[in-house]
C-alpha positions in Angstrom: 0.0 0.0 0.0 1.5 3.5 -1.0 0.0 6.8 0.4 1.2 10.2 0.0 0.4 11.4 3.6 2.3 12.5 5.6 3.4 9.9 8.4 3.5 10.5 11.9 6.5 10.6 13.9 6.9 7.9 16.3 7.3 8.0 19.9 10.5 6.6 21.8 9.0 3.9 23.9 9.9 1.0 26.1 7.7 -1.6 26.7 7.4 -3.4 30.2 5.7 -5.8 32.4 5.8 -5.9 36.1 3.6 -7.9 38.9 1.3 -8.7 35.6 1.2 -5.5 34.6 2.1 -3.6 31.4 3.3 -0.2 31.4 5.7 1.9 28.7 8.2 4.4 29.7 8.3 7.2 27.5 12.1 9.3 26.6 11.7 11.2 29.8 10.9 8.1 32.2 7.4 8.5 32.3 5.8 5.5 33.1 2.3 4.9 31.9 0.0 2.1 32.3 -1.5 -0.2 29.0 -5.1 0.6 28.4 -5.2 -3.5 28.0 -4.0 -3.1 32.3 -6.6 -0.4 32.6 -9.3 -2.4 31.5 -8.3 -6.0 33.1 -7.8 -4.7 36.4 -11.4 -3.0 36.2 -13.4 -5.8 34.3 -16.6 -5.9 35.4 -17.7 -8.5 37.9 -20.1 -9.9 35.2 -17.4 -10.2 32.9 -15.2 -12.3 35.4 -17.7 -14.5 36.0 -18.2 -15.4 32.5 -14.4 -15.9 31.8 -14.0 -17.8 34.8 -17.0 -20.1 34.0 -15.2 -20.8 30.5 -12.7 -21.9 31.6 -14.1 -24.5 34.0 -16.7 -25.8 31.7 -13.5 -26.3 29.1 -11.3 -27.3 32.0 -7.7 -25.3 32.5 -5.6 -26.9 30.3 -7.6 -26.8 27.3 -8.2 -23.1 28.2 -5.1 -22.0 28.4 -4.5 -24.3 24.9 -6.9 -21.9 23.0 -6.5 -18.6 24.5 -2.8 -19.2 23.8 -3.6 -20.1 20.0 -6.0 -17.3 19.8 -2.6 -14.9 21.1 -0.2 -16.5 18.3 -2.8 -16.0 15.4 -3.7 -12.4 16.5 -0.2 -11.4 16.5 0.7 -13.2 13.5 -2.5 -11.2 11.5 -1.3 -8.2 12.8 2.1 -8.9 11.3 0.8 -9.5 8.2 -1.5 -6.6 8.1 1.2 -4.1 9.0 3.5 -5.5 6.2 0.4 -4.8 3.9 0.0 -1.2 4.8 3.7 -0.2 5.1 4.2 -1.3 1.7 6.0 -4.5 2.5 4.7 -8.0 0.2 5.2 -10.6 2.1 3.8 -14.1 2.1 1.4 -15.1 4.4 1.8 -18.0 6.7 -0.1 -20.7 6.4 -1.6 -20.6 9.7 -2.8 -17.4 9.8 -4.1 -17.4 6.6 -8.0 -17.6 6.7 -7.9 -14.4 8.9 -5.9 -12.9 6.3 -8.3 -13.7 3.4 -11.2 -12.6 5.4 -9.9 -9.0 6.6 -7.6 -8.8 3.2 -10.6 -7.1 1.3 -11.7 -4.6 3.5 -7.9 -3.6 4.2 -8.8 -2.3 0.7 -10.6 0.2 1.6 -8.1 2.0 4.1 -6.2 5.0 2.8 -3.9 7.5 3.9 -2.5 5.3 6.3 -0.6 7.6 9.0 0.4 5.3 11.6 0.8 1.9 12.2 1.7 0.0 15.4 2.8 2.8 17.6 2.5 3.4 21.1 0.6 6.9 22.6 0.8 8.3 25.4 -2.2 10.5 27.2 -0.4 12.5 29.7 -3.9 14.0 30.8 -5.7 10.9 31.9 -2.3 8.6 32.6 -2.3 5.5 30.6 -0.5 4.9 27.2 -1.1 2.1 24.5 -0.3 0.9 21.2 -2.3 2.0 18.3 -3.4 -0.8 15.4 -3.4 2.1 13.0 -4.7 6.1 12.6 -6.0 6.3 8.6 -9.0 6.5 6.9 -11.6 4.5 5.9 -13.7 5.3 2.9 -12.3 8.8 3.3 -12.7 9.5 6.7 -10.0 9.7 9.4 -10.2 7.3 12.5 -8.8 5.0 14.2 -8.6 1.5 13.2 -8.5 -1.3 15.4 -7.7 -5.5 13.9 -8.6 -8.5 15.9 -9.7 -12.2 15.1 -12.4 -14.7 16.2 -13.3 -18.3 15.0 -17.0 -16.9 14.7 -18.9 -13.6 14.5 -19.4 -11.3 17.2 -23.1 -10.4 15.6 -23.3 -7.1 17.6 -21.6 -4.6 19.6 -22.5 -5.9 22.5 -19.8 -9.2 22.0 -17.0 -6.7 21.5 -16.8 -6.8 25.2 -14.0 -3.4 26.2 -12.8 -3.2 22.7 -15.0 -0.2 22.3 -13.8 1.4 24.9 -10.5 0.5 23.9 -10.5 2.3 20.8 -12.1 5.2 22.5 -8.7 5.4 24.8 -6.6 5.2 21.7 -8.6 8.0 19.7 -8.0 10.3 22.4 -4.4 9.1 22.9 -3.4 9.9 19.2 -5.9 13.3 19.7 -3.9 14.3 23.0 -0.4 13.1 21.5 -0.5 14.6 18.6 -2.1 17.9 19.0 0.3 19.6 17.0 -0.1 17.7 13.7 -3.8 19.0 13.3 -5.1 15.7 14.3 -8.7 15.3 15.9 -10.1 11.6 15.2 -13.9 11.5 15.8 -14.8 8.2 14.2 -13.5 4.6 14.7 -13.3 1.5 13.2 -12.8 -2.4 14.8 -12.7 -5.2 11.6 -12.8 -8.5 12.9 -11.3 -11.4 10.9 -13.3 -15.0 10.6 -12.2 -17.9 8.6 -14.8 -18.6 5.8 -16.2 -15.3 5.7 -15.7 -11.5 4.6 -14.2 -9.9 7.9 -17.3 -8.1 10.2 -17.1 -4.2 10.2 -18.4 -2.4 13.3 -18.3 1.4 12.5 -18.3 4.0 15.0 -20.3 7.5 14.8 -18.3 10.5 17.1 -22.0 10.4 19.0 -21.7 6.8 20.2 -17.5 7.4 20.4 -18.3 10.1 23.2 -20.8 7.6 24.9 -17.5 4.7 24.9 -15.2 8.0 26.4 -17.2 8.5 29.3 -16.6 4.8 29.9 -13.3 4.6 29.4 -12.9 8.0 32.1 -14.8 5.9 34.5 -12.6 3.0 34.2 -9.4 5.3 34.3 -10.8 6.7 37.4 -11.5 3.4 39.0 -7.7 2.1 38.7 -6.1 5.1 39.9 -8.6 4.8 42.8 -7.0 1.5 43.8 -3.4 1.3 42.4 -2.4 5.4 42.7 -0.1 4.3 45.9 1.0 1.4 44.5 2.3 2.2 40.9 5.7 2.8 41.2 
């Protein structure tokens, strides 16, 4: 993929885990928590429960067998996504390759690609994260956010946090950089399925601002509990 867009510049950044958590440490030091950190250590109780009762109805081992496959092929799209929108033909591994064919086509549709893969911080709200990709789709600017499943999601409601994940990294990339003119309303989460044209959830700067709110709230509630802890 070739755009004439001007790229944005990429952050210094150190990635690191500690007691389970993920945090990156900007040029200066800064540490930050991950949005993924943010949103684990506040998961609903609901939400809990449900993982919890997965993985005794599938039993441990078998748990840990597919969230660990579902890891390695998430990555591995990812991989080959980035290769496709910096430009970079590559082959694509076998194993990965019915998410590829399903998300390939609608990867079509993305333009002006100005970032891919890089970590943001939000020195205003205290978190940072690393951003699938800033571009547009069918002409408009956003965020854009990859993942895989082995079936459909069917609604918003089965995207679980990943709105509100998008919703921190919109505002990231808003707050980080201010001085590129950037100010991403909409947002976009594609979700790659073997078999099938990739599923599209598309998100207005009304419902975006609803997901915000959320995200603050959740922000609020970790700093509430870990603030004399994070070191």
């Amino acid at each position: 993929m070739q755009t004439d867009t001007q790229l944005l510049p990429r952050p210094s950044a150190k990635q690191v885990r500690e007691n389970g958590k993920q945090y990156y440490v900007d040029r200066q030091g800064t540490k930050l928590p991950s949005v993924t950190t943010i949103l684990n250590a506040t998961k609903p109780q609901e939400d809990r429960e449900r993982l919890l009762n997965w993985r005794q109805r599938v039993g441990v081992a078998e748990a840990n067998q597919i969230s660990g496959a579902a890891s390695r092929r998430g990555t591995g799209t990812h991989k080959q996504i980035q290769r496709y929108l910096e430009g970079k033909a590559s082959p694509c591994p076998d194993a990965i390759l019915p998410y590829w064919q399903s998300i390939e086509p609608v990867l079509q549709e993305v333009s002006n690609v100005r970032l891919v893969e890089g970590t943001v911080f939000n020195y205003e709200l205290a978190y940072a994260g690393i951003v699938d990709c800033v571009a547009s789709f069918r002409g408009i600017p956003c965020i854009c956010e990859w993942k895989t499943a082995d079936k459909p999601k069917g609604s918003v409601e089965r995207l679980y946090d990943y709105p509100l994940q998008i919703a921190a990294y919109s505002s990231a990339v808003n707050h980080y950089y201010q001085a590129y003119d950037i100010k991403l309303e909409h947002a976009l989460i594609v979700v790659a399925i073997p078999g099938i044209l990739a599923e599209i959830f598309w998100f207005e700067p009304e419902v975006m601002q609803t997901y915000w709110q959320q995200w603050e709230e959740r922000v609020a509630a970790f700093w509430q509990i870990n603030r004399s802890r994070w070191k």
